[in-house]
N, CA, C and O atoms as CSV, one atom per row, in Angstrom:
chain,resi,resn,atom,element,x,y,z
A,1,UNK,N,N,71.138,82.847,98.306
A,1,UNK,CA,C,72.372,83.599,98.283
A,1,UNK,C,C,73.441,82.893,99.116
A,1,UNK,O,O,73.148,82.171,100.070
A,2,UNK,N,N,74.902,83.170,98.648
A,2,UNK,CA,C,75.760,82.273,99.086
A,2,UNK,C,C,76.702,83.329,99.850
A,2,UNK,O,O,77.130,84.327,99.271
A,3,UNK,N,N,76.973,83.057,101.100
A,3,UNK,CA,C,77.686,83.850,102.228
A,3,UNK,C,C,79.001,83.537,101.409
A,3,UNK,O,O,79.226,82.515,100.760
A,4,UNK,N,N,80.058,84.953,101.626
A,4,UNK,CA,C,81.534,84.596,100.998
A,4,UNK,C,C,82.076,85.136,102.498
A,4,UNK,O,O,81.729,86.201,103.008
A,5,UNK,N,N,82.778,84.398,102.946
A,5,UNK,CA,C,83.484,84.010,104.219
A,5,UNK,C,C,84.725,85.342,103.725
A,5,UNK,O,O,85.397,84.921,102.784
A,6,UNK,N,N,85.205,87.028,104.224
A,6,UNK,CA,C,85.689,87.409,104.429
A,6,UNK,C,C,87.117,86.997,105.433
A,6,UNK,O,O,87.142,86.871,106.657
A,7,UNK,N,N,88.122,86.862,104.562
A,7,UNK,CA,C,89.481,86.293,105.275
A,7,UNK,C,C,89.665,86.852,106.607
A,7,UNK,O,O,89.243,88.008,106.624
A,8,UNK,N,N,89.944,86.627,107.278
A,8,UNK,CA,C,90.297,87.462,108.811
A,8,UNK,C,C,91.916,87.296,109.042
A,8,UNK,O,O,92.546,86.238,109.057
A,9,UNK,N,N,92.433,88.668,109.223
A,9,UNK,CA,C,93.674,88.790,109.481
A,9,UNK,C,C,93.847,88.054,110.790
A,9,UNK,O,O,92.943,88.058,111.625
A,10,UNK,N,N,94.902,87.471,110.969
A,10,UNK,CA,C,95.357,86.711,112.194
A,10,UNK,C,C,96.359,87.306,113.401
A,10,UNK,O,O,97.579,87.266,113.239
A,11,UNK,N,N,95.931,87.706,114.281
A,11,UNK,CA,C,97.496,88.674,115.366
A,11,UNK,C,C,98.572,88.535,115.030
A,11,UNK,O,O,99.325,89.485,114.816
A,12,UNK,N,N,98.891,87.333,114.908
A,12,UNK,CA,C,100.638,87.566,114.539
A,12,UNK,C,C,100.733,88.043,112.887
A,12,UNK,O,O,101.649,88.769,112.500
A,13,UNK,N,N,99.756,87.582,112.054
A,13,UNK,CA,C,99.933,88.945,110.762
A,13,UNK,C,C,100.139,89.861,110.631
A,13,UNK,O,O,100.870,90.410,109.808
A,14,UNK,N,N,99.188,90.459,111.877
A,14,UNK,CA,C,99.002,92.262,111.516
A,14,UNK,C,C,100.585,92.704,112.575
A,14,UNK,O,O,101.251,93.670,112.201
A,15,UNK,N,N,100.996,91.969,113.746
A,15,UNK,CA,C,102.082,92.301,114.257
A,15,UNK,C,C,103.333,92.270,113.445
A,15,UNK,O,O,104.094,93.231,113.563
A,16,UNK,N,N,103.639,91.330,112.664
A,16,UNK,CA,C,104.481,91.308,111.905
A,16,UNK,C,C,104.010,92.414,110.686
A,16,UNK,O,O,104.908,92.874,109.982
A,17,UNK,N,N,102.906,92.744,110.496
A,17,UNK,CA,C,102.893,93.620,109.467
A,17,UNK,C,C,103.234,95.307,109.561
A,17,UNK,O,O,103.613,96.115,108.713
A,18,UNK,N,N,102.834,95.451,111.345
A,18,UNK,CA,C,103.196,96.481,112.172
A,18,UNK,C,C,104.812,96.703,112.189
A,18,UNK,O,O,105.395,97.665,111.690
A,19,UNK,N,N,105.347,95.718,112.802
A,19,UNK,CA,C,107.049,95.756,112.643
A,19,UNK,C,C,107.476,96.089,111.393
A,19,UNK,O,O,108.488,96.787,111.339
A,20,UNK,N,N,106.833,95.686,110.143
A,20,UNK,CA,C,107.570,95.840,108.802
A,20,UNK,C,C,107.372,97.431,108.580
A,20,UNK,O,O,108.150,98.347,108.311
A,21,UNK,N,N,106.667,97.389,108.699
A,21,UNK,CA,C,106.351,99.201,108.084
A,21,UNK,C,C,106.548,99.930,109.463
A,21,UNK,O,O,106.492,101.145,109.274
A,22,UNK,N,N,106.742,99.639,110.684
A,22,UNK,CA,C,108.155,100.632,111.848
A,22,UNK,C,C,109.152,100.816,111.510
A,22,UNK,O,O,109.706,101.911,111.417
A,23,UNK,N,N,109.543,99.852,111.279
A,23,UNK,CA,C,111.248,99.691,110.611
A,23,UNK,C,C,111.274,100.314,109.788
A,23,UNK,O,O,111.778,101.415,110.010
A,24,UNK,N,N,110.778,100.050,108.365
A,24,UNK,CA,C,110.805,100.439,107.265
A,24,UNK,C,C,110.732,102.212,107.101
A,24,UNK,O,O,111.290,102.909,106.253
A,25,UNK,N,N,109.765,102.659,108.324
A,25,UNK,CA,C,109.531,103.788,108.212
A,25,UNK,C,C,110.331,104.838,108.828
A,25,UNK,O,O,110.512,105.999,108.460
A,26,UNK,N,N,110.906,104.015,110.139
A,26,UNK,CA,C,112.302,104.502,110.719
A,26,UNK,C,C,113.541,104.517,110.236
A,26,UNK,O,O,114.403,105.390,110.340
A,27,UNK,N,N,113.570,103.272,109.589
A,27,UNK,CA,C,115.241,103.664,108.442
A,27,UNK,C,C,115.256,104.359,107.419
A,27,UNK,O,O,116.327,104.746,106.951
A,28,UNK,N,N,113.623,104.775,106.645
A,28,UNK,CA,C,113.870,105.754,105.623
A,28,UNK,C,C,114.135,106.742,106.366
A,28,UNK,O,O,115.222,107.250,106.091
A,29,UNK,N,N,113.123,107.621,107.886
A,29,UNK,CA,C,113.550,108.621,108.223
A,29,UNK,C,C,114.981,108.614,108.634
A,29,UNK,O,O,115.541,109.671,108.341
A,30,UNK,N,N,115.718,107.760,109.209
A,30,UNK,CA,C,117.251,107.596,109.713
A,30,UNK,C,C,117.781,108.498,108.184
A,30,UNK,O,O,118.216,109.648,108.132
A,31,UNK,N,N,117.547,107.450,106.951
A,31,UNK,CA,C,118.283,107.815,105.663
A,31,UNK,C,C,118.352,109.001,105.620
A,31,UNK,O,O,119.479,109.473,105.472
A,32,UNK,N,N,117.035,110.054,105.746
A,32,UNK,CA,C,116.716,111.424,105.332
A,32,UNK,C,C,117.562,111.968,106.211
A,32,UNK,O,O,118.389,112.787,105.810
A,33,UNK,N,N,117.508,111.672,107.304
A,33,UNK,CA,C,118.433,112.528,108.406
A,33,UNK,C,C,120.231,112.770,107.973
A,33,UNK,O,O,121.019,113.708,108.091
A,34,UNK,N,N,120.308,111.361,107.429
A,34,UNK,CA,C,121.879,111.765,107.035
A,34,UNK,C,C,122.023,112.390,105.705
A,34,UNK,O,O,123.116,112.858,105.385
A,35,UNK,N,N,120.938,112.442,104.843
A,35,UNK,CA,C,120.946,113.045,103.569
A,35,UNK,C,C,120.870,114.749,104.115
A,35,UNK,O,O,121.577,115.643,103.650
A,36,UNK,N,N,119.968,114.900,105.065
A,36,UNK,CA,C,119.757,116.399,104.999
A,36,UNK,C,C,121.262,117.301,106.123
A,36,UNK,O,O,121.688,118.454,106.053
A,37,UNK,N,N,121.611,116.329,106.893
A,37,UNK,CA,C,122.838,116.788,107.469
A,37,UNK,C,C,123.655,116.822,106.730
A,37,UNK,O,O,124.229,117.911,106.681
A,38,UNK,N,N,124.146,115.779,105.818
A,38,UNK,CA,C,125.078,116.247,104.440
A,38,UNK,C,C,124.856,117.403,103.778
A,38,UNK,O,O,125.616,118.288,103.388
A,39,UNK,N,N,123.218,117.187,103.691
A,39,UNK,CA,C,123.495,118.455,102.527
A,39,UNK,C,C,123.369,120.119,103.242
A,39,UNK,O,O,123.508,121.181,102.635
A,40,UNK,N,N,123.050,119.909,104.774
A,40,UNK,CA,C,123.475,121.082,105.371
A,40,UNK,C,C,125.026,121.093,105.581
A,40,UNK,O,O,125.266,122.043,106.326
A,41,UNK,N,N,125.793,120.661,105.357
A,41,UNK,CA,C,127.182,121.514,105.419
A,41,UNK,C,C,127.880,120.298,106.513
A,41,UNK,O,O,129.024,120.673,106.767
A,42,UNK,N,N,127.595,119.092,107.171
A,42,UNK,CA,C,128.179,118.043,108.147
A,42,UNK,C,C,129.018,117.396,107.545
A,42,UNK,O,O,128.975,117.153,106.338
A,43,UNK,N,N,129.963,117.007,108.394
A,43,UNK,CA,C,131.099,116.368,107.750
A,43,UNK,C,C,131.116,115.225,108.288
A,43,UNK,O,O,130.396,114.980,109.255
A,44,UNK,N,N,132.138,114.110,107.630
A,44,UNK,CA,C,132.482,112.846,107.479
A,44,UNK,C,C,132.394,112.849,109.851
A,44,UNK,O,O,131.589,112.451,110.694
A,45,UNK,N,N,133.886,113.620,109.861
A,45,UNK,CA,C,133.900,113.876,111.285
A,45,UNK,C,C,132.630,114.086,112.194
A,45,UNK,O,O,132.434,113.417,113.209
A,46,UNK,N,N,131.820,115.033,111.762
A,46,UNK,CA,C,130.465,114.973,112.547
A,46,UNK,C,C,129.435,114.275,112.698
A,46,UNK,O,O,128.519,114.531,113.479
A,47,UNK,N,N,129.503,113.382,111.994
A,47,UNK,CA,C,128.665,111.967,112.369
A,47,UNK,C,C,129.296,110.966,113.382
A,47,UNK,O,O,128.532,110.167,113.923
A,48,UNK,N,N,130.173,110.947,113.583
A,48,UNK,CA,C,130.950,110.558,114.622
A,48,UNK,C,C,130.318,110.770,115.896
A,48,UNK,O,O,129.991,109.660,116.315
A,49,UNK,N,N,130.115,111.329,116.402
A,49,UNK,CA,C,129.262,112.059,117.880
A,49,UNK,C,C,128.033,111.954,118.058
A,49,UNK,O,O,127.226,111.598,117.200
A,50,UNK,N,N,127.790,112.256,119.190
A,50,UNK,CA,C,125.867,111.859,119.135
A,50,UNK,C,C,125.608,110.715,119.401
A,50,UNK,O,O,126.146,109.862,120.107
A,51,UNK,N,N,124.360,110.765,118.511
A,51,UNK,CA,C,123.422,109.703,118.303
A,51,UNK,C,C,123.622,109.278,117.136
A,51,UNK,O,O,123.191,108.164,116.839
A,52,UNK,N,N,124.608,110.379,115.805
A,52,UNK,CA,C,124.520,109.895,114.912
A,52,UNK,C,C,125.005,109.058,114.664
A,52,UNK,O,O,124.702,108.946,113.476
A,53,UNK,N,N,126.008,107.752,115.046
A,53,UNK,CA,C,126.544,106.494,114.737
A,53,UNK,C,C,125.362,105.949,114.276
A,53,UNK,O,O,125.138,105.574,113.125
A,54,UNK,N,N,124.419,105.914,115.472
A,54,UNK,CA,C,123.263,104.830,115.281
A,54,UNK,C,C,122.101,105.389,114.124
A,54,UNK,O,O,121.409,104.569,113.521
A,55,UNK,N,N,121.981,106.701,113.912
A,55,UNK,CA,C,121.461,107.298,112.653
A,55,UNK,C,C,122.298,106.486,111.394
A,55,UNK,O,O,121.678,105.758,110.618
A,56,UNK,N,N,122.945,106.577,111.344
A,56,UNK,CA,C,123.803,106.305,109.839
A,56,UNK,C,C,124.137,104.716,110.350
A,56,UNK,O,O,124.728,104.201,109.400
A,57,UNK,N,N,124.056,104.085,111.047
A,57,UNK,CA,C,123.897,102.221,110.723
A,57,UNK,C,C,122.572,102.044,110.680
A,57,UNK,O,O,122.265,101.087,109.969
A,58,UNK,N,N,121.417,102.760,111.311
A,58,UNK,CA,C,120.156,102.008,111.526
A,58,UNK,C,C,119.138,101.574,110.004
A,58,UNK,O,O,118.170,100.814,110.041
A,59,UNK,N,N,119.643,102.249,108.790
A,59,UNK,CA,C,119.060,101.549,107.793
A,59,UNK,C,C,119.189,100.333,107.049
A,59,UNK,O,O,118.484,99.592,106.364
A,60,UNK,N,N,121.290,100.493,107.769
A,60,UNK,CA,C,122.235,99.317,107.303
A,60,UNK,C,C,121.485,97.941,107.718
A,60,UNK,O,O,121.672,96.830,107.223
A,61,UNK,N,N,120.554,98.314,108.795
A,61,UNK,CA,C,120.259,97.022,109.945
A,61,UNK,C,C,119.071,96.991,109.771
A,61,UNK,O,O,118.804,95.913,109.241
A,62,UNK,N,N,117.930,97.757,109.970
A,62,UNK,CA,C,116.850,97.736,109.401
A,62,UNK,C,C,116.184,97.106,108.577
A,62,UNK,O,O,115.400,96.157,108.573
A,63,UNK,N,N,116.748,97.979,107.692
A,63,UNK,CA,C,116.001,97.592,105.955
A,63,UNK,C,C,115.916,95.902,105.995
A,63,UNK,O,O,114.887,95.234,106.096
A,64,UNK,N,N,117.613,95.301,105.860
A,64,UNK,CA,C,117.358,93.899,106.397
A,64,UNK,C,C,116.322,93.101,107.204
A,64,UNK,O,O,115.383,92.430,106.777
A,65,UNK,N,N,116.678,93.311,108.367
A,65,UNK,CA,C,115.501,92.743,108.880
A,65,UNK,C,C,113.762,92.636,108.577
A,65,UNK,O,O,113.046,91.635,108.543
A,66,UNK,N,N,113.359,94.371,108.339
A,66,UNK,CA,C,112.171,94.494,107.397
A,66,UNK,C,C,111.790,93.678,106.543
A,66,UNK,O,O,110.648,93.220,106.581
A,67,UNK,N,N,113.091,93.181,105.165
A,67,UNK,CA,C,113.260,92.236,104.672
A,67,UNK,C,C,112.553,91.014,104.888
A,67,UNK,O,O,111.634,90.365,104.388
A,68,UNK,N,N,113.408,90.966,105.899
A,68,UNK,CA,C,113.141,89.092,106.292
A,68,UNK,C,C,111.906,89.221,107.081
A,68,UNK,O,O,111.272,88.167,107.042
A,69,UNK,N,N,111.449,89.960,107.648
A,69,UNK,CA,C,110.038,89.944,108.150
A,69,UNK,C,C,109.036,90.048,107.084
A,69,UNK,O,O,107.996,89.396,107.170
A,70,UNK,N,N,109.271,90.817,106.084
A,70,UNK,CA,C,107.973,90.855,105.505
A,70,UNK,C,C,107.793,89.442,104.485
A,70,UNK,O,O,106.958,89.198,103.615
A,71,UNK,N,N,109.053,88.578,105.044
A,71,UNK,CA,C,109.111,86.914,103.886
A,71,UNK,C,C,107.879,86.050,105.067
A,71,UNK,O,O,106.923,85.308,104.841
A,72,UNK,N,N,108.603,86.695,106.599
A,72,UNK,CA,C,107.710,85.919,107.373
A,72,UNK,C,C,106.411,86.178,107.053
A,72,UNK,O,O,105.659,85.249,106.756
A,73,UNK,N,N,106.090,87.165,107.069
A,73,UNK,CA,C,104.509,87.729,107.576
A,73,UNK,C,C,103.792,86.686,105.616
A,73,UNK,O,O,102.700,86.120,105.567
A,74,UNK,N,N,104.531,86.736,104.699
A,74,UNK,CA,C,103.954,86.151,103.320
A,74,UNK,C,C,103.879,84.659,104.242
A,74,UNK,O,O,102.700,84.361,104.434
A,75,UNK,N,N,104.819,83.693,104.833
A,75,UNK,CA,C,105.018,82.518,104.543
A,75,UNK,C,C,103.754,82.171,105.996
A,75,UNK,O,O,103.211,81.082,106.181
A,76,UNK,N,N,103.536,83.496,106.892
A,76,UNK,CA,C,102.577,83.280,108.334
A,76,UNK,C,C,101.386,83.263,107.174
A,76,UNK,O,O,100.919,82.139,106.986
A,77,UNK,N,N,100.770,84.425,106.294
A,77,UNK,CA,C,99.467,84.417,105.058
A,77,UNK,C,C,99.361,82.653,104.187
A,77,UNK,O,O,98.544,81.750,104.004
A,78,UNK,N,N,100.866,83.024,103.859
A,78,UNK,CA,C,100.331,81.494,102.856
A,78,UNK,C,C,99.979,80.002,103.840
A,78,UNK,O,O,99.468,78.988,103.366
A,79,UNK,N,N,100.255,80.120,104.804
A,79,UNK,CA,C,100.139,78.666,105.702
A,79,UNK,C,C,98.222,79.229,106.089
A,79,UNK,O,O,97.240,78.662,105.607
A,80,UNK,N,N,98.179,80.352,106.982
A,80,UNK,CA,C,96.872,80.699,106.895
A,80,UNK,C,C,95.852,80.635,105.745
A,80,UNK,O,O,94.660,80.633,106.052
A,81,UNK,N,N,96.076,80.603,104.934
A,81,UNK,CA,C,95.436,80.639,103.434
A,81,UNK,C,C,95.174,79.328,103.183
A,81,UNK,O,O,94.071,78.881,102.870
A,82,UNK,N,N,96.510,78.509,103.363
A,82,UNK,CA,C,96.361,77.079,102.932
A,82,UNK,C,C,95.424,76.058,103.618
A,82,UNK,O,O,94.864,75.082,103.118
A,83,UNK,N,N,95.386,76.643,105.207
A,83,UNK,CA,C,94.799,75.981,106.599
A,83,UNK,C,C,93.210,76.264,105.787
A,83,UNK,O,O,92.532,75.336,105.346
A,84,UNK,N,N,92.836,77.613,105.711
A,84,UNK,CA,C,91.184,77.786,105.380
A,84,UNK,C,C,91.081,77.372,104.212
A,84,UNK,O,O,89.897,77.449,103.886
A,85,UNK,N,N,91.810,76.900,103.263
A,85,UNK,CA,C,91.255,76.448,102.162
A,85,UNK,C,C,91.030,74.990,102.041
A,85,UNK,O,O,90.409,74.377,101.173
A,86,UNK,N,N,91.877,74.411,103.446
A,86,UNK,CA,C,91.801,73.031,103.855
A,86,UNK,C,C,90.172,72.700,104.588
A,86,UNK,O,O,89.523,71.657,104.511
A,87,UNK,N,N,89.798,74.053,105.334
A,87,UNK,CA,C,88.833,73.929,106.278
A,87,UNK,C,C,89.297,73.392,107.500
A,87,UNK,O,O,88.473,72.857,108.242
A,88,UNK,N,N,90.795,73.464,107.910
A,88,UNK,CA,C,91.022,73.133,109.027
A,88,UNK,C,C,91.232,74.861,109.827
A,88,UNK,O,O,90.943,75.882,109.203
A,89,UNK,N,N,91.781,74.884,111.293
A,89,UNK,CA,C,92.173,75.661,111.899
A,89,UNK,C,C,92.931,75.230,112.886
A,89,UNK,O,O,92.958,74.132,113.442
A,90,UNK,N,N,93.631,76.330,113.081
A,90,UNK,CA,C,94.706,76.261,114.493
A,90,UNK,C,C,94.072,76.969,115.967
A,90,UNK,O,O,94.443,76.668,117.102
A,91,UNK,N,N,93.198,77.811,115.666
A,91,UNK,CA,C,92.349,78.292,116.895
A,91,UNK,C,C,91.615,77.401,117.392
A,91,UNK,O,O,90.901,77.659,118.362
């Protein structure tokens, strides 16, 4: 019988994979927050105050970044992928 070598996630994978889906999960809730204050009766003016500035930019900024992290966390897999299929390592 032939052992099949199970891939092993690498720390900076799963960290970058952690950040993508924080973000991701914080700017949808940000989104909901300004959807459900709209649709309770808030106006253009009442987002103004608060915290809500940073509610109503944080998906603007987010989502982006999420973005570009989750290109990293593919291009951190495909170099890992490429290294074990070489039989080399970086550890």
């Amino acid at each position: 019988m032939t052992e099949e070598k199970t891939p092993s996630i690498s720390r900076p994978e799963r960290i970058l994979a952690y950040m993508v889906v924080t973000i991701v999960g914080v700017s949808i809730a940000a989104f909901v927050a300004v959807m459900i204050g709209t649709a309770t009766g808030m106006h253009q003016a009442d987002f103004a105050g608060g915290v809500w500035p940073f509610v109503t930019i944080l998906p603007l900024v987010g989502l982006p970044i999420a973005f570009l992290l989750l290109i990293a966390l593919m291009i951190v897999g495909a170099i890992r992928r490429s290294r074990e299929s070489r039989g080399t390592s970086s550890r």
